[in-house]
N, C-alpha and C positions, 0 to 999 in steps of 0.2 A: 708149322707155318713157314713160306717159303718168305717171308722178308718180314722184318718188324714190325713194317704198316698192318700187315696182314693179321699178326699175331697181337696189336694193340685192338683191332676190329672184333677178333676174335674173342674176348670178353664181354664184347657186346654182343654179338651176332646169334652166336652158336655153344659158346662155353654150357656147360651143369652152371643154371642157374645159382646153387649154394654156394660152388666156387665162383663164381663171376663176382657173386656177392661180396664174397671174402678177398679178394684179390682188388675190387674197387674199393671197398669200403673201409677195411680193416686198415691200408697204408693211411687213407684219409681219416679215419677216427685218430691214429696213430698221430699223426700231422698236426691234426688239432690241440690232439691234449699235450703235444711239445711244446707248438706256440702258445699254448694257455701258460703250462710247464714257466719258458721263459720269462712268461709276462709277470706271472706268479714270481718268477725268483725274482725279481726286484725289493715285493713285496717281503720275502722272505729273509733275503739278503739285509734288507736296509732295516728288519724287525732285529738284527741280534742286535743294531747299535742301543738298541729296549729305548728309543725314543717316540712316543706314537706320534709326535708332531707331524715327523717322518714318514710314518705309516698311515697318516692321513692323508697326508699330499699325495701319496701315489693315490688314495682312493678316489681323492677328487680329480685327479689325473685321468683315470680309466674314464671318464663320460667323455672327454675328447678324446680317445683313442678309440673307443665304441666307434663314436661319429666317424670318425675319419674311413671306420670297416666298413659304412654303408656304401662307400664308394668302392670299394672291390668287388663287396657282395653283390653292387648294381652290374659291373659288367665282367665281371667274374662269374656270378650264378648267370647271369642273361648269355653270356658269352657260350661258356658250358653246353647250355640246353640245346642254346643253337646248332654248336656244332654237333652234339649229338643227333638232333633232329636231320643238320644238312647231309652229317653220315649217312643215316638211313634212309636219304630217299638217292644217295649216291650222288652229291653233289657238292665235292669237294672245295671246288671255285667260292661256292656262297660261302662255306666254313673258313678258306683261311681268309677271305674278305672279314669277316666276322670276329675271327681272334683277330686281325693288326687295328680292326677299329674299335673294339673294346679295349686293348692296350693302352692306344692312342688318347681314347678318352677318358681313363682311367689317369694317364700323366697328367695331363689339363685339369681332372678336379684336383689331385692331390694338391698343385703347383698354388691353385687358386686358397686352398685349404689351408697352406700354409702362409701364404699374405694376410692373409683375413685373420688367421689367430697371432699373427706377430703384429700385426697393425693393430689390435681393440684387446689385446692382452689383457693389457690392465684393470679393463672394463669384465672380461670374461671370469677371470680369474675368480674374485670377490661372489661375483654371480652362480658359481659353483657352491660359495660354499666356506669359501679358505677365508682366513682371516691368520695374523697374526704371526707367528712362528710357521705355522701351515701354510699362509700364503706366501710367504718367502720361499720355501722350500719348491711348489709347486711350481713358480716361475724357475726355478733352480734344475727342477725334473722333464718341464714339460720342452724349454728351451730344449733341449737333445730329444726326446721323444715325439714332440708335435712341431716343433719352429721350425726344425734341420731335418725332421724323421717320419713326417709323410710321406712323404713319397717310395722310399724304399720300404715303409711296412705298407702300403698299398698295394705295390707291384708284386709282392711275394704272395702272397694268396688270391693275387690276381691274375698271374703267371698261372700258378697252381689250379687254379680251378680251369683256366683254359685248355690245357696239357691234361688235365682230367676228363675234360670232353672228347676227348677222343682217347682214350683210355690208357695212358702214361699218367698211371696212377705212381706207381713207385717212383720215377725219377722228380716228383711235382710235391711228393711225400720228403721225400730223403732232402730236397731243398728247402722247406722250412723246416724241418726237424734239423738241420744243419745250424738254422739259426737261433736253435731253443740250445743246442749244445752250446753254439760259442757263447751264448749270451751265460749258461749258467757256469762256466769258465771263467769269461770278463768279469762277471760283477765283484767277488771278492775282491779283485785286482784292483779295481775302480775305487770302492767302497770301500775298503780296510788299509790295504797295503799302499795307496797312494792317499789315503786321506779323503775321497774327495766327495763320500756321502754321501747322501740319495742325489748330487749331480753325478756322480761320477754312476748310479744304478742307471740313471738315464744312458750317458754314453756308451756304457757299454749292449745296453738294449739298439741304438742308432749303430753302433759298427757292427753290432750281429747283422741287422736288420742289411745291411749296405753291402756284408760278404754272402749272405745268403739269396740275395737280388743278384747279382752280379754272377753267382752260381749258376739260379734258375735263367739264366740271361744267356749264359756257354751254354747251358745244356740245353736251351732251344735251338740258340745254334747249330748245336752238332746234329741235332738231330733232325734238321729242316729236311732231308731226303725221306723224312717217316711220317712227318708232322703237319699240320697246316696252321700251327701256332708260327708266326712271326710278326717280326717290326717291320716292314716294308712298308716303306708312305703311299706305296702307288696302290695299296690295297685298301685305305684304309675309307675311301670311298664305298658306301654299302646303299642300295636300294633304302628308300625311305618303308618301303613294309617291312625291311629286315630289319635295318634299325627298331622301329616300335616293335619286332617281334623279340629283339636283344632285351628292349629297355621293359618291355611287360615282362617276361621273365623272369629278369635280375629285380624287378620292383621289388619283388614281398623279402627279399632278404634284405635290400637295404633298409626295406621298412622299419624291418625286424630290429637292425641295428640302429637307426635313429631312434625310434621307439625307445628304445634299451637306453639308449646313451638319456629321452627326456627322462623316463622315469629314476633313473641313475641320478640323474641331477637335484631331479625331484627330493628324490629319498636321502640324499648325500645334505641337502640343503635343511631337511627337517632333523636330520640327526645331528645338524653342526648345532645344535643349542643346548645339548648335553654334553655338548665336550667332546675334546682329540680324542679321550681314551675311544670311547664306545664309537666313536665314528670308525675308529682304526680296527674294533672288533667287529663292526659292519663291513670292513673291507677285507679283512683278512677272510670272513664267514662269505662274501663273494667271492674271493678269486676261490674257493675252496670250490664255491658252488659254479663258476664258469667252468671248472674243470670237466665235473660231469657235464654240465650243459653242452662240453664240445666234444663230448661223446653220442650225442644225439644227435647231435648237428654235423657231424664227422658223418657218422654212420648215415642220414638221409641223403647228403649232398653226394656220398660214393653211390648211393644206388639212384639218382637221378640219371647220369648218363645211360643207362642199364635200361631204366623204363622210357625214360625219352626215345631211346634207338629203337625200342622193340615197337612202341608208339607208331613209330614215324612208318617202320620199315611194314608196320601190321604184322605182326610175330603176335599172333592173341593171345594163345597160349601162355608164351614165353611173354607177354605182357600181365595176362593176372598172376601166373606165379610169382612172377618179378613180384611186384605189389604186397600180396601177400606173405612172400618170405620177408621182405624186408620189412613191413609192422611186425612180424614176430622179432627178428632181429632189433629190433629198434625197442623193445617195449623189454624184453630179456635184458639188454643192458641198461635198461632205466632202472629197471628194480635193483640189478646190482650195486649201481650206483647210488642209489637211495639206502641200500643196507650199509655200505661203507660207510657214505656221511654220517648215517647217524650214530652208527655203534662210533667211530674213528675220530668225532667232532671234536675232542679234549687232546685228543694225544698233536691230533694234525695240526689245530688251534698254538699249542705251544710253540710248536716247530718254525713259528714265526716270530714269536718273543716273548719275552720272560715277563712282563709286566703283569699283575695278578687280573688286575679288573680288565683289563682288555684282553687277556685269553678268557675269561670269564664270558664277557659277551661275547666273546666271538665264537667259542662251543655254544651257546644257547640257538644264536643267531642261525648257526652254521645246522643244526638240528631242524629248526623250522624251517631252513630250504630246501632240507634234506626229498621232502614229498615230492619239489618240482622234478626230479630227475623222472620222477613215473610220469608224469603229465604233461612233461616234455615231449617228449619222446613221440607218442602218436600225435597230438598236436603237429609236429616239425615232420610226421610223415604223410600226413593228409595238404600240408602247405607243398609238400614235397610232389604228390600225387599231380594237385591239381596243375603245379607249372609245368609237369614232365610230359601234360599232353594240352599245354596249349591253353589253360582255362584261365582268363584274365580275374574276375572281380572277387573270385573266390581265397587265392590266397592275399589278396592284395587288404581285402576285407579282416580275415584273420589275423595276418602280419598287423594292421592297423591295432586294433582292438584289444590283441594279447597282450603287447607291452609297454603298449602305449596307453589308450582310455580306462583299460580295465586297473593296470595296477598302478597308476596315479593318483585316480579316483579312490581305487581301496588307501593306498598310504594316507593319503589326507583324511579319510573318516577314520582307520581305523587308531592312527595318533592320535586324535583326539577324544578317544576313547581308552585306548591301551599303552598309548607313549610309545617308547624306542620301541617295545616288542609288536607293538601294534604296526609302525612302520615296515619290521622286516615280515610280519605278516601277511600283506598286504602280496608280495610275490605269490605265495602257491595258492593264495586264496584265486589270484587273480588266475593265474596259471590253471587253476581247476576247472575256473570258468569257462577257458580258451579250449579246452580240453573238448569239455561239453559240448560248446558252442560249433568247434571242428568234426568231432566226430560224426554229431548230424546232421550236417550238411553232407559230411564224404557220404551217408550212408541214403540221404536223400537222392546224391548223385550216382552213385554205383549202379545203381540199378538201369540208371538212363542212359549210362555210360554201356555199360556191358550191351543193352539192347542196341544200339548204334555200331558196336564192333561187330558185333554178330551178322550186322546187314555187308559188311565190309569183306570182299575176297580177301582171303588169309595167300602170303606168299607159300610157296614150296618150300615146306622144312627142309632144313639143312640136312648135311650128312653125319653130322656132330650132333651127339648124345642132349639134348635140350633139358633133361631132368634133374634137377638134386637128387 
C-alpha cells in the first residue's frame, strides 16, 4: 500500500477475508477484555481489603457505568457503520461529517449524564439497591467514576469505535488497552498504599480513563492526513438522513447497554435482601461474566466494518464470506469462553477475596453464567448482521427484548421461586431465549437478503486475493 489511507481501506476492501478478520477483530476483542480487565481490577483490587461492603458498591456502581456505555455505543456503533458504509460507496466528505458529529454528540450526552447523576444522587443511589455501609461507599466510588468520569470513559470507546470504522483498528485498540494498564497500575497505589479504598479504586479508574482519552485525542490528531475521524465544529453539521442513518445504527447497542444497566438494576435490587455478601458474589460472578461477554462483543463489533464496506461497496462474495466466517469465529470463542468459566469459576472467584461465603456464591453464580458465553455470541452476530447492511427494526427488536424484557421478567419469577439462584438464572435462561428468537429471524431473512444481492451488479474484483 502506497499511503496508510490506502492500506487502513485495504482490510476492508480486498485483504484474505480470515486475516481482515483477524486484524479487525482480534485488536478489538483484545480492547474489550482490557477495558472489562480494568473495570474488573477495581473489583479485584478493593476485594483483598476482604470487605464485601466494598465489593458491593462497585457492583451497584456498574448499572451507572453500563448506562453511561449506551451513549458511546449510540454513536460510536452508529458512527462506525457509517463511516464504513460512506467508505464504500467512496464518499469520504459524508464520513468525516459523520465522526465530528458523533463526537460532538457523544460530549453533550456525557456532560448532561453527569449533572443529572450529581444533581438526583441521593435519590439514585438507594434506588440501586445500596443501603448502609454500601451506600456510603458507592457515593465514595461513583463521585470519581460517574460525577468527574463520564465523559472521558465515553470518549474512549467512542473514539475507538470511530477509528475502527475505517480500519485503524490497532492504534483505537492500543488506546484503551492503555487505559486497562494504567488503571491496573493506579489502583494498588490508590487503594492500599495511600489508604484511600474503593475511593481511591474509583480515582484511579477516572485518571486512566483521562490519560487514555487524551491518548486517543493525539493520535487522531496525528493521523488526520489518513483519517476522517476529527473534532472540527465546521463538520459537525450532517444531513438529517445521515444523522437518523448514525442514530438507527448505533440504536441496538445502546439498547443493548440500557437494557443491561435495567436488568442490572433490577437483579442488584432483588439480591440486596440477602445481604452484601452474595450481592458481592453476584458481582464478582459478573464482572467474571462481562469478560467473556466482551469477547463476543469485541469479536462482532471488529467484523462490522468488514461487512458494512463489503455491503455498501457490493463485494457479494466477500459480503457472505464476511458473515459466515465471522459466526464461526464468534461461536468458537463462546464455547471457549463458556469452558473456562466453568471449570475456572472457584479458583477466579478467590482471586477477588478471601471471605468464604462470598467466593462461595460467586463460583456458583459465575457457573450458571458460564452457558451465556455460547448464546451470546451468535445472538450479538445476527444484531451485528442486521446493522451492517442497513436493517432498522430487527436489531433494534432484539437489542430490546434480550436484556431487557426477557431477563427482567425471568429474574422476578424465577426469585420467587428459586431465590438468589433463581435470580442469577434468569441471565442464560433469558439469553437462550434471545438466541432462539435471533437466529430465526437471521434465517427467515437470509434467504430474502441473498435473493436481492443476487439481482445487484457485483463491482469488479479486486487484484488482491479475496479468500481465507
Amino acid at each position: 500500500m502506497s499511503t496508510r489511507k490506502e492500506k487502513n481501506i485495504y482490510w476492508l476492501s480486498s485483504a484474505p477475508i480470515g486475516r481482515a478478520l483477524v486484524a479487525l477483530s482480534i485488536p478489538t476483542v483484545v480492547s474489550q477484555m482490557i477495558a472489562v480487565i480494568y473495570n474488573l481490577a477495581d473489583t479485584l483490587f478493593i476485594g483483598r481489603l476482604n470487605d464485601p461492603s466494598q465489593v458491593a458498591a462497585v457492583t451497584y456502581s456498574l448499572s451507572l457505568m453500563i448506562l453511561f456505555n449506551a451513549g458511546a455505543n449510540l454513536f460510536g456503533v452508529g458512527g462506525s457503520a457509517f463511516i464504513a458504509h460512506a467508505l464504500g460507496r467512496g464518499d469520504r466528505d459524508a464520513a468525516r461529517k459523520a465522526a465530528s458529529f458523533s463526537l460532538f454528540a457523544g460530549v453533550i450526552l456525557s456532560v448532561a449524564y453527569m449533572f443529572v447523576i450529581a444533581a438526583f444522587q441521593d435519590s439514585i443511589y438507594p434506588a440501586l439497591g445500596a443501603t448502609g455501609d454500601s451506600l456510603r461507599h458507592v457515593k465514595e466510588y461513583a463521585f470519581f467514576t460517574v460525577v468527574l468520569g463520564t465523559l472521558p470513559a465515553v470518549m474512549n470507546p467512542l473514539l475507538a469505535h470511530l477509528l475502527r470504522g475505517e480500519g485503524h483498528a490497532f492504534g483505537a485498540s492500543f488506546g484503551v488497552a492503555l487505559g486497562g494498564i494504567l488503571n491496573i497500575v493506579l489502583d494498588p497505589i490508590f487503594i492500599f498504599a495511600i489508604g484511600m479504598e474503593v475511593a481511591g479504586a474509583g480515582l484511579a479508574t477516572f485518571l486512566s480513563n483521562v490519560i487514555a482519552c487524551v491518548f486517543l485525542i493525539i493520535y487522531t490528531i496525528t493521523k488526520r492526513s489518513s483519517t476522517v475521524v476529527n473534532m472540527n465544529p465546521k463538520n459537525v453539521v450532517v444531513g438529517k438522513a445521515n444523522a437518523k442513518e448514525i442514530l438507527v445504527a448505533g440504536l441496538p447497542n445502546c439498547v443493548i447497554s440500557l437494557m443491561a444497566s435495567a436488568s442490572n438494576i433490577v437483579g442488584n435490587y432483588l439480591f440486596s435482601s440477602y445481604g452484601d455478601q452474595i450481592v458481592a458474589g453476584w458481582g464478582i460472578a459478573r464482572k467474571i461474566d462481562i469478560l467473556a461477554f466482551a469477547i463476543a462483543q469485541g469479536m462482532t463489533q471488529g467484523s462490522l466494518p468488514l461487512i458494512s464496506y463489503s455491503y455498501s461497496s457490493k463485494k457479494k462474495d466477500r459480503l457472505f464470506k464476511s458473515i459466515k466466517l465471522s459466526f464461526a469465529f464468534a461461536i468458537a470463542m463462546g464455547i471457549v469462553g463458556a469452558l473456562l468459566m466453568f471449570f475456572l469459576a472457584r479458583p477466579a472467584s478467590q482471586l477477588f477475596i478471601e471471605d468464604e461465603t462470598t467466593v462461595f456464591y460467586a463460583e456458583q453464580f459465575t457457573r450458571i453464567l458460564s452457558i451465556t458465553c455460547i448464546t451470546t455470541a451468535p445472538a450479538f452476530m445476527v444484531i451485528t448482521v442486521f446493522q451492517s447492511v442497513g436493517r432498522k427494526w430487527q436489531p433494534f427488536f432484539l437489542s430490546f427484548f434480550r436484556k431487557g424484557i426477557f431477563n427482567i421478567v425471568f429474574s422476578i419469577i424465577f426469585s420467587l421461586s428459586l431465590g438468589e439462584y433463581g435470580i442469577a438464572a434468569a441471565t442464560p435462561a433469558a439469553d437462550f431465549l434471545a438466541m432462539c428468537v435471533s437466529l430465526a429471524l437471521f434465517f427467515v431473512y437470509y434467504g430474502k437478503f441473498k435473493a436481492e444481492m443476487a439481482a445487484i451488479p457485483e463491482e469488479a474484483p479486486s487484484s488482491e486475493n479475496e479468500n481465507s
